[in-house]
C-alpha positions as CSV (number, residue, x, y, z in Angstrom):
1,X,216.6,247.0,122.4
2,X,218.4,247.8,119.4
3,X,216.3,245.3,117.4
4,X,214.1,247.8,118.3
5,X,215.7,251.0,117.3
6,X,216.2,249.6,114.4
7,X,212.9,248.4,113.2
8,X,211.3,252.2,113.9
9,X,214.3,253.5,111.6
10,X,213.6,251.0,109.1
11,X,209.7,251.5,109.6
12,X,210.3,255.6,109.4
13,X,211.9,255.3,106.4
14,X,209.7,253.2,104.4
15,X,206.8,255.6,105.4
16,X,208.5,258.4,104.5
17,X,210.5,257.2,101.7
18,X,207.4,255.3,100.1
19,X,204.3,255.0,101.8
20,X,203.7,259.0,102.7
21,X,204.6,260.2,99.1
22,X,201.7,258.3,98.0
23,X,199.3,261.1,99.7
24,X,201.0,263.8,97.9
25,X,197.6,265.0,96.8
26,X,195.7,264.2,99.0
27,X,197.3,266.1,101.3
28,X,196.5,269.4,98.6
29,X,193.2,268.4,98.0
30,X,193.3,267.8,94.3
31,X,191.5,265.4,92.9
32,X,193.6,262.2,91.6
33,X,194.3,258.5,91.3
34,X,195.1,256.6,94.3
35,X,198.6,255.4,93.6
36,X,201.3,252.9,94.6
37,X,204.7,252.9,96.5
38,X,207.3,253.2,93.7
39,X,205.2,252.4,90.7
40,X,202.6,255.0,91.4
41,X,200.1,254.7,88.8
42,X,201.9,253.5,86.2
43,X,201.0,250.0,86.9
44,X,199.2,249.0,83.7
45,X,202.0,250.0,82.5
46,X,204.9,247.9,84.3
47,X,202.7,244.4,84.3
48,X,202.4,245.0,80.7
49,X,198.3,245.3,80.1
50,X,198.8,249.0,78.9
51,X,200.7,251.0,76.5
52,X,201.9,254.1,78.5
53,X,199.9,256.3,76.5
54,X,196.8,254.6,78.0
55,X,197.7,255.6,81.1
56,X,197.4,258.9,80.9
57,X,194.4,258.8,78.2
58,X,192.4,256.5,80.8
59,X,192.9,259.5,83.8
60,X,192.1,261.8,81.2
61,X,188.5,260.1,80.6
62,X,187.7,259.3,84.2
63,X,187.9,262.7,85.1
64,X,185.5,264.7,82.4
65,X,184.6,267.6,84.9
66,X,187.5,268.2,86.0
67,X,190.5,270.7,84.6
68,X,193.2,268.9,86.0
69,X,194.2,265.9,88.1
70,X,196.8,264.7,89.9
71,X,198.7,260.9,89.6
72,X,202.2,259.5,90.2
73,X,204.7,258.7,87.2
74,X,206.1,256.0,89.1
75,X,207.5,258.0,92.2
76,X,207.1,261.8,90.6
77,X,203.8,263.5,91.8
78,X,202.3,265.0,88.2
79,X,199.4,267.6,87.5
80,X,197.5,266.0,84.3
81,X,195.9,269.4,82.7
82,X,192.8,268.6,80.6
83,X,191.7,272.5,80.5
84,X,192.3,274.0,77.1
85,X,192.7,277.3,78.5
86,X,194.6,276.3,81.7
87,X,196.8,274.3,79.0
88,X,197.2,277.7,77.2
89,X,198.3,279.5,80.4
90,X,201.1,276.9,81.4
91,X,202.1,276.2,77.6
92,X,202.5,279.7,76.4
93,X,201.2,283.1,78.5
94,X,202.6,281.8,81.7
95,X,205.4,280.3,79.7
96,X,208.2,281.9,82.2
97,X,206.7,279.9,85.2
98,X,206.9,276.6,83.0
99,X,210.2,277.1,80.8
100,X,211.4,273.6,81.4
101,X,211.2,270.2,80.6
102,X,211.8,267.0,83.1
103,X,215.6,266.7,81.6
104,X,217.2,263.1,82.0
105,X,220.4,263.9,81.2
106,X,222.5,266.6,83.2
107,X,226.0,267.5,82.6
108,X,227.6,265.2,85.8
109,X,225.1,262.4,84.6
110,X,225.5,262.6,80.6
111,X,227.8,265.6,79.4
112,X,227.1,265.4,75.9
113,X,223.5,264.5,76.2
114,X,223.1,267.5,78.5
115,X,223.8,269.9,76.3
116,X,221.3,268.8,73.4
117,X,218.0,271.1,73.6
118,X,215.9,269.0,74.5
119,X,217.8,268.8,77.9
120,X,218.6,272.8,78.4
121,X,217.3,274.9,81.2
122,X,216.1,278.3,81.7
123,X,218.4,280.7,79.8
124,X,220.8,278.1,78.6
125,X,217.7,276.6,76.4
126,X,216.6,280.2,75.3
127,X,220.2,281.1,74.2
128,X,220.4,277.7,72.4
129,X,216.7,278.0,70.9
130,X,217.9,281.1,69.6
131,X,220.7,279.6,68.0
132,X,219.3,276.9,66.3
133,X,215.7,278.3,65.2
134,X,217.2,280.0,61.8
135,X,218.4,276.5,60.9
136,X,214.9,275.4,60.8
137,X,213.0,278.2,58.6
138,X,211.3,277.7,55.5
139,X,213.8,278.8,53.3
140,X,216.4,276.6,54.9
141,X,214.0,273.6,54.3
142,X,214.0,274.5,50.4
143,X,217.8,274.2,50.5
144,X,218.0,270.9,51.8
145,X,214.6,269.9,50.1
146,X,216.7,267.9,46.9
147,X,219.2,265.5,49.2
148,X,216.0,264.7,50.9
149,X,214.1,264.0,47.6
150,X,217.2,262.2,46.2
151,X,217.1,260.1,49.8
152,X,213.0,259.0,48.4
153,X,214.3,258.5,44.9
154,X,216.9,255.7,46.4
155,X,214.4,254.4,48.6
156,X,211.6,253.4,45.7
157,X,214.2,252.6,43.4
158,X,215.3,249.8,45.7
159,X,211.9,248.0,45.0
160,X,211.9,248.7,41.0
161,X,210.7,245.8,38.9
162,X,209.7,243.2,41.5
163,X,206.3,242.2,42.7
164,X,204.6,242.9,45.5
165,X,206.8,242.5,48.1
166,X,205.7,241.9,51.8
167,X,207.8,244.0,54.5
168,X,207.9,245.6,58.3
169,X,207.3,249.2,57.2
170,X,208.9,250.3,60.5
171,X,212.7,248.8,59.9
172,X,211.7,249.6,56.0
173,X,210.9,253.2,57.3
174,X,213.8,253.6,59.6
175,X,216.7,253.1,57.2
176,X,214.8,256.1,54.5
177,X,215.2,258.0,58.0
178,X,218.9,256.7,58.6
179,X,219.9,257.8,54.8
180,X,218.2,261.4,55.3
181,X,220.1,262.1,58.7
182,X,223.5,261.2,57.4
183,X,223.5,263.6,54.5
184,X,221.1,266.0,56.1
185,X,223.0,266.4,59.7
186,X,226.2,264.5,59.1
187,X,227.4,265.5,55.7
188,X,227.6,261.4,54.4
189,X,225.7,259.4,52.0
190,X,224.7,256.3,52.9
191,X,221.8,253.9,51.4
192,X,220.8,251.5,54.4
193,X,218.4,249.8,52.2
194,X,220.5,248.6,49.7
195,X,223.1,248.2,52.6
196,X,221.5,247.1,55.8
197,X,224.3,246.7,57.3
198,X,226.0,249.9,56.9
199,X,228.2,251.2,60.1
200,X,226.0,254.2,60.2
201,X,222.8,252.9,60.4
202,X,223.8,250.2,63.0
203,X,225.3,252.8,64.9
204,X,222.5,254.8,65.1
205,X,220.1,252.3,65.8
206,X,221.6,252.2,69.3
207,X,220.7,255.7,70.3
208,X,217.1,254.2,69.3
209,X,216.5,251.2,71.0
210,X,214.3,252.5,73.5
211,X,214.1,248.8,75.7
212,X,213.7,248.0,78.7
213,X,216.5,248.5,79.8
214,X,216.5,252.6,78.4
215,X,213.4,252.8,80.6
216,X,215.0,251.5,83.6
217,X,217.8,254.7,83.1
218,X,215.5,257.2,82.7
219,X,213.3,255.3,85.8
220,X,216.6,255.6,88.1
221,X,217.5,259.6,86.4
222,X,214.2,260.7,87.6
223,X,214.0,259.0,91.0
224,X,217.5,258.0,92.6
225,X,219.7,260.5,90.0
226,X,222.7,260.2,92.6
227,X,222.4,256.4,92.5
228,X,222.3,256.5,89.2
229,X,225.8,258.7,89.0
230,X,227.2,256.7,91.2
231,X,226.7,253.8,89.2
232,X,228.2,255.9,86.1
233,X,225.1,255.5,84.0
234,X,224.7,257.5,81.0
235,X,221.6,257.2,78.6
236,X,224.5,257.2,75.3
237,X,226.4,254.4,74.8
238,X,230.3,255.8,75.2
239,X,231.1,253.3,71.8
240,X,228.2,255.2,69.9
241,X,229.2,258.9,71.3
242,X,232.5,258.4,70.4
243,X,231.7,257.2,66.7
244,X,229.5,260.3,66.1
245,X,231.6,262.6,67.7
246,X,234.9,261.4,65.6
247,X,232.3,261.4,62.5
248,X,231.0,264.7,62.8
249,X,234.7,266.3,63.3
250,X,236.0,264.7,61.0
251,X,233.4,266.1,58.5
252,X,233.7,269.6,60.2
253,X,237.8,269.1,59.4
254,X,237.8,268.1,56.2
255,X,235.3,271.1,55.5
256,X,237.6,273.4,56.8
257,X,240.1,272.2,55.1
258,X,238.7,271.9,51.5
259,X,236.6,274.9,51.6
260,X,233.5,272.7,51.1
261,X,229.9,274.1,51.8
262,X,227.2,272.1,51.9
263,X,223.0,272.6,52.2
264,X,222.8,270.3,55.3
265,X,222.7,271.0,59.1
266,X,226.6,270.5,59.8
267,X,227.0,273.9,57.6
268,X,224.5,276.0,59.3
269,X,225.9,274.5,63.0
270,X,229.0,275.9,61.6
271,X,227.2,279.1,60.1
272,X,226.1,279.8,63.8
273,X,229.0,279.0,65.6
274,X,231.0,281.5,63.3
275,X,227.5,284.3,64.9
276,X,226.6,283.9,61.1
277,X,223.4,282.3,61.1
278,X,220.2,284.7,61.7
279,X,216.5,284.7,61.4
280,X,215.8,285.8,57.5
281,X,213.1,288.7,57.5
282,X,211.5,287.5,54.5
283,X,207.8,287.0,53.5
284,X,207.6,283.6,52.4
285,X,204.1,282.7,50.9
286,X,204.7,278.9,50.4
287,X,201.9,277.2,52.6
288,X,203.9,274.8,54.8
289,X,201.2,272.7,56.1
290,X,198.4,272.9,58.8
291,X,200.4,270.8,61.8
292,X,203.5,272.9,61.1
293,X,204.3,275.4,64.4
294,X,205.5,278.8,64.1
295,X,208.4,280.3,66.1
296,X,208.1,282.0,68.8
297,X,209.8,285.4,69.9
298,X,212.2,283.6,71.8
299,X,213.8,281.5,69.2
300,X,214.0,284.9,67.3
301,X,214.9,287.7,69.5
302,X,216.8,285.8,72.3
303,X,221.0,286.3,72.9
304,X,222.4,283.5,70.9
305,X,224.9,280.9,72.1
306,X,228.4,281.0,71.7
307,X,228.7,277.1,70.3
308,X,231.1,274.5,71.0
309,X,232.3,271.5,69.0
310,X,230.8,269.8,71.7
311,X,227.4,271.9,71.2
312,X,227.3,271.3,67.7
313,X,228.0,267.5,67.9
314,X,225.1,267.5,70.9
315,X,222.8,268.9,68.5
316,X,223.3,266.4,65.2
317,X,223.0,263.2,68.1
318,X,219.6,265.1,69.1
319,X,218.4,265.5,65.7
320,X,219.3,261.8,65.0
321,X,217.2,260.9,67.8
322,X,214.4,263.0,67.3
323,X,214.2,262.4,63.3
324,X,214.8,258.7,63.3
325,X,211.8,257.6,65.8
326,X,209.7,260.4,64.6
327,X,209.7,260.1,61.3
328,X,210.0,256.2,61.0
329,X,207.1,255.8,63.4
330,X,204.9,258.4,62.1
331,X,205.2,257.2,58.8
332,X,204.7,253.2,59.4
333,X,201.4,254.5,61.3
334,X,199.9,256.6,58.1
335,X,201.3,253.7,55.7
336,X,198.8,251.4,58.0
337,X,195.9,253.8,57.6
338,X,196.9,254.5,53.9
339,X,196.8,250.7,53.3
340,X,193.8,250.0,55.6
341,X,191.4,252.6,53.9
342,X,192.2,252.1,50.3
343,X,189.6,254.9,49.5
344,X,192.0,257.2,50.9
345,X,195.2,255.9,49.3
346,X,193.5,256.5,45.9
347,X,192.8,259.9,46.5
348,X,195.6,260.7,47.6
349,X,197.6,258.9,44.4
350,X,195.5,260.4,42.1
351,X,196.6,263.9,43.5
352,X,200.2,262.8,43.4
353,X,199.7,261.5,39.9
354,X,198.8,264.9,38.7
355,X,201.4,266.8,40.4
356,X,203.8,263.9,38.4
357,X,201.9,264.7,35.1
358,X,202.7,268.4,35.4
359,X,206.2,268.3,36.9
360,X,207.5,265.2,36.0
361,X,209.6,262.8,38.5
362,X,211.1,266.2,39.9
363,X,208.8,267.5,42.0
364,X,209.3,271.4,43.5
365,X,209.2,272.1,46.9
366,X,206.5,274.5,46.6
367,X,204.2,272.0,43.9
368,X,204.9,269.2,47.3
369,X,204.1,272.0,49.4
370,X,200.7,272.9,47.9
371,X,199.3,269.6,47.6
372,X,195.8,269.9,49.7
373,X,195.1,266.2,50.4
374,X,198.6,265.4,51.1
375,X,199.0,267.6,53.5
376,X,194.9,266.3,54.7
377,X,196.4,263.3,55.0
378,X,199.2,263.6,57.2
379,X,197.5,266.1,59.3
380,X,195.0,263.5,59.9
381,X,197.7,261.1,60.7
382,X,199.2,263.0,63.7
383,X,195.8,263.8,64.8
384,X,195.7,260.0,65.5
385,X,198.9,259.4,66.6
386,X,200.8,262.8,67.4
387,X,204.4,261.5,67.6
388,X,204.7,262.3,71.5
389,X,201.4,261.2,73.4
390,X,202.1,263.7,76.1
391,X,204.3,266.8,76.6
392,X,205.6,268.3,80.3
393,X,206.7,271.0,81.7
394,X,208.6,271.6,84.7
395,X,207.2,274.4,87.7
396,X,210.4,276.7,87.9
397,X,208.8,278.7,90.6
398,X,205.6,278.7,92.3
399,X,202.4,279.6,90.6
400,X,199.3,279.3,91.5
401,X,195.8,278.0,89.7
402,X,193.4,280.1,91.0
403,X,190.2,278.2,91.4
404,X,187.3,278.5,88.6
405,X,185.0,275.9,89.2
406,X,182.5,275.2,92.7
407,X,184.6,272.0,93.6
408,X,187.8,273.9,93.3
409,X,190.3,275.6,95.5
410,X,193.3,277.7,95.0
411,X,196.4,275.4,94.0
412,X,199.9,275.9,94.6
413,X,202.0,274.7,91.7
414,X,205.3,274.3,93.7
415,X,208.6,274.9,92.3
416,X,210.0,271.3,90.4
417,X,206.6,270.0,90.1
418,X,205.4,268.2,86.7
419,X,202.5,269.4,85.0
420,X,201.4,266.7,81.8
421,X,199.9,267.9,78.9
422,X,197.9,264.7,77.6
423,X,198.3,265.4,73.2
424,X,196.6,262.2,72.2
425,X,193.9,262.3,74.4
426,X,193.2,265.2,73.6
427,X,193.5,264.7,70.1
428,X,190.5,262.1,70.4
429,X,188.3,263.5,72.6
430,X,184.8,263.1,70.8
431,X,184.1,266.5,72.1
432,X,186.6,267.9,69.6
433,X,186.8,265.3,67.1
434,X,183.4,263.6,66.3
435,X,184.2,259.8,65.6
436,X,187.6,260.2,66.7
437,X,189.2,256.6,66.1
438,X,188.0,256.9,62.4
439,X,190.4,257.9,60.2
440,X,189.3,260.7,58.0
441,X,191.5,263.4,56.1
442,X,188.4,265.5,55.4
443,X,188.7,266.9,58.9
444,X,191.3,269.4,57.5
445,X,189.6,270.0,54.3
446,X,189.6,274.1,54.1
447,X,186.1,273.9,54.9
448,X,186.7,271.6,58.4
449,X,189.9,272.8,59.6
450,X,188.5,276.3,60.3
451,X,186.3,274.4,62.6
452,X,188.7,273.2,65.1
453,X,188.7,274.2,68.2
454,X,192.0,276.0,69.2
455,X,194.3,274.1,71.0
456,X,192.7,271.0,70.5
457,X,195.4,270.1,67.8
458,X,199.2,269.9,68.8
459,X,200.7,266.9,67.7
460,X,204.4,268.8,67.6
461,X,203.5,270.4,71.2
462,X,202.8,274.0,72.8
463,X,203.6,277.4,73.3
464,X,207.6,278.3,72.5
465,X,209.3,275.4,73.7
466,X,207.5,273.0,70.6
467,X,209.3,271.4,68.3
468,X,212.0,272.9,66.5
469,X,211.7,270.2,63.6
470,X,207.9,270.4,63.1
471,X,209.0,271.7,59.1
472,X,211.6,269.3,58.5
473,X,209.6,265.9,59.7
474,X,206.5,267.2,57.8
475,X,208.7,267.6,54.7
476,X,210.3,264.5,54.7
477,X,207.1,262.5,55.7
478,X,205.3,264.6,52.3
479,X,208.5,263.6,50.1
480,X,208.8,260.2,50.8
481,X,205.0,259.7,50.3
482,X,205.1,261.5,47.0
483,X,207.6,259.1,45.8
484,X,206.6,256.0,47.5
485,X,203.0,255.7,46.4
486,X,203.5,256.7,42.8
487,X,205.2,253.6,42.3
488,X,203.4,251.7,44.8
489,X,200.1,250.6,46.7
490,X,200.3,249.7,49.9
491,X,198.0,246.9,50.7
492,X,197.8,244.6,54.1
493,X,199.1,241.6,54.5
494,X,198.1,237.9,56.2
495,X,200.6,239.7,59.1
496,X,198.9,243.2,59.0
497,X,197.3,244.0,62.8
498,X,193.6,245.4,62.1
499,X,192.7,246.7,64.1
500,X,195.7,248.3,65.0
501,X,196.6,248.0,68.7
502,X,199.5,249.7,70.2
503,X,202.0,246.7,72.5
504,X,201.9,247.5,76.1
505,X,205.7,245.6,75.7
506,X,206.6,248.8,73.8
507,X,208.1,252.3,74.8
508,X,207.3,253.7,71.5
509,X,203.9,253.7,69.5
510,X,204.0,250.5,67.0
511,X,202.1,247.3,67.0
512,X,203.2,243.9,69.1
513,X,204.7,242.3,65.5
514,X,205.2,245.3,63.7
515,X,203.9,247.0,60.7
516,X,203.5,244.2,58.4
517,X,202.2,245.1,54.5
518,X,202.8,244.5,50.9
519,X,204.3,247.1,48.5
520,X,202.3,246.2,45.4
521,X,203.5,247.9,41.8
522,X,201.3,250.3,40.2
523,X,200.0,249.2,37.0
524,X,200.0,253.0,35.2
């Protein structure tokens, strides 16, 4: 008999514990993808076949007719929102219903990962948005603009009187990265390229390695979180949080001490926590670039907050993350396309080449800044591959999507609930973008770009909670392109991937063997 007893429990749980979530949407009459117990529908994904970003691009094709739909990340129930205008509503006029991302790191999980923005909450984030939004203005990015150029200078300098030389542009990419975070956000110089072994850049390639094994964190954050506390799992290594916490006060210290003030982000982290750092009301008429995102009147009107060391050292581990995958990734993918379509790459050296002839090695930040087809170029890139393939935000209290077309009914958004914003499929729907896997700057000629349709181009996300760094990735991407390819061609390689085919063994967005090509000399 209690055999018996037993086997209902154990049957009652599994139904309600994996089978019944399965009909989450079913049961509110949305239209979805059947799913699986635990994996949902993110199978392609875990046997491998798919990169994740296929995932959600293949739900966003099946279902042309329909504004949104519903699917399972693995065990979380998720509204995938195709509708431009439903997109606006969530992203930015409804933005007080939708304030929130799905945060994998909370204070009794990972304390110091917690308080990095990325992972804030409701007024915390706002206060903290606030804080750090003047950091990221124009005319901050002009200050820091020469240790980023001297960063590029290092980097091509490296290569100086050899042949062509065959390299992974991603690792290549990842140290320029590496050398522009320590003196931009820590305050240190460091040249990982001539020193690849350099305790900074090893160090920081932990907080990168986005494995298996990171995917299996976030995988038990999302779905078991008090498992996962029990266990005493943290997403940051304790070794590497204590090296770049002990770093980054030392630095603070010896600033203190010796009076020294310095154009990076350390200064203006300092800046605010003294209440010193606010938005500059100033009319700045340098063009910044057609991906870059403008502010919204949270980052500049909202309370700021009071920061800790703690805060600050949050912040520089955040920016590390963000700004080393980012950048590195983003730029190996336009180095492909540059290398792949050599029509391109010319037209784009010959603008650089008479930028050099009028300004000499030393480029401006406003002559960077105003270069047309640059700025084509890399638009065009994160058209192609926006550095996240999808956004989210979190419901923080019930809203409802009224119905619009005949097959709809009212939907309740409940409160917690994860609504997906799909960027890259978005970003090549043919509907929007004729021809969309081609490659092809002259869609943000002056003439084109006033043709796209709004909304339809986000590759540094929505509405007030987008990225807070859209200015500074652009401007080092620009830099060390200006630099790099007036030295250099890049050409593919016996190794090079074409077409290029993103590894469904792979978290982020890079090739199964890497970005393999050859940096050839220019002959000038």
């Amino acid at each position: 008999m209690l055999e018996i007893i037993l086997g209902i429990i154990l049957g009652a749980l599994i139904y309600y514990s994996l089978i019944k979530p399965t009909s989450f949407w079913e049961e509110r009459g949305v239209t979805h993808e059947p799913s699986w117990p635990i994996i949902g529908n993110m199978a392609p994904f875990v046997l491998r076949k798919q990169h994740f970003s296929g995932v959600t691009t293949a739900l966003y094709n099946k279902f042309p007719n329909h504004r949104y739909i519903g699917y399972h990340q693995f065990t979380t129930p998720a509204l995938l929102i195709r509708d431009l205008e439903l997109i606006k509503q969530i992203g930015v006029k409804d933005f007080d219903n939708f304030h929130d991302h799905m945060s994998f790191a909370t204070n009794d999980i990972d304390p110091l990962l917690s308080k990095s923005l990325i992972n804030l909450l409701g007024d915390q984030w706002k206060q903290m948005r606030a804080t750090l939004s003047p950091a990221f203005t124009s005319s901050k990015m002009r200050t820091m603009f020469h240790l980023m150029a001297e960063c590029a200078e290092n980097f091509t300098h490296h290569f100086k009187n050899k042949e062509q030389v065959d390299v992974e542009m991603k690792d290549l990419f990842s140290r320029f990265a590496n050398d522009v975070i320590a003196t931009i956000a820590f305050g240190i110089q460091v040249n990982s390229v001539e020193d690849p072994k350099h305790e900074f850049y090893v160090m920081g390639n932990k907080i990168t390695q986005f494995d298996a094994k990171q995917v299996l964190k976030i995988f038990l954050f999302q779905t078991v979180p008090k498992l996962a506390k029990m266990l005493n799992i943290t997403m940051l290594r304790q070794d590497v949080a204590s090296f770049f916490r002990s770093l980054i006060m030392n630095n603070i210290d010896k600033r203190v001490k010796e009076k020294i003030v310095r154009p990076d982000l350390i200064q203006l982290l300092l800046e605010a926590q003294k209440g010193k750092l606010k938005h500059e009301h100033t009319v700045d008429d340098v063009k910044e670039g057609f991906a870059t995102v403008e502010e919204s009147h949270i980052g500049r009107n909202t309370k700021q907050m009071v920061l800790t060391d703690e805060h600050i050292v949050a912040q520089a581990l955040l920016f590390f993350f963000a700004g080393f995958e980012t950048v590195s990734n983003a730029s190996s993918l336009m180095a492909h396309e540059l290398a792949v379509n050599p029509d391109v790459q010319k037209k784009l050296q010959e603008e650089i080449d008479d930028v050099r002839q009028q300004y000499g090695e030393k480029v401006p930040y406003e002559a960077l800044l105003s270069m047309k087809y640059l700025d084509q170029v890399v638009s065009e890139t994160l058209r192609l591959w926006p550095p996240a393939f999808q956004t989210d935000r979190c419901c923080n209290r019930n809203y409802t999507i009224h119905p619009k077309n005949p097959n709809e009914r009212a939907l309740v958004v409940e409160k917690y609930m994860i609504t997906i914003i799909p960027i890259m499929a978005i970003q090549r729907d043919p509907e929007y973008y004729p021809n969309p896997e081609r490659f092809d700057p002259e869609r943000f000629n002056d003439e084109n770009k006033a043709k796209i349709v709004p909304g339809t181009y986000m590759p540094f996300g929505i509405g007030p909670r987008n990225c807070i760094g859209s200015r500074f990735a652009l401007l080092e991407i620009k830099t060390l392109f200006f630099h790099l390819l007036s030295k250099f061609d890049l050409v593919p390689t016996e190794k090079t991937e074409i077409p290029l085919r993103l590894s469904p063994k792979k978290a982020n967005m890079s090739p199964e063997n890497g970005f393999h090509l050859g940096l050839k000399p220019r002959k000038l």
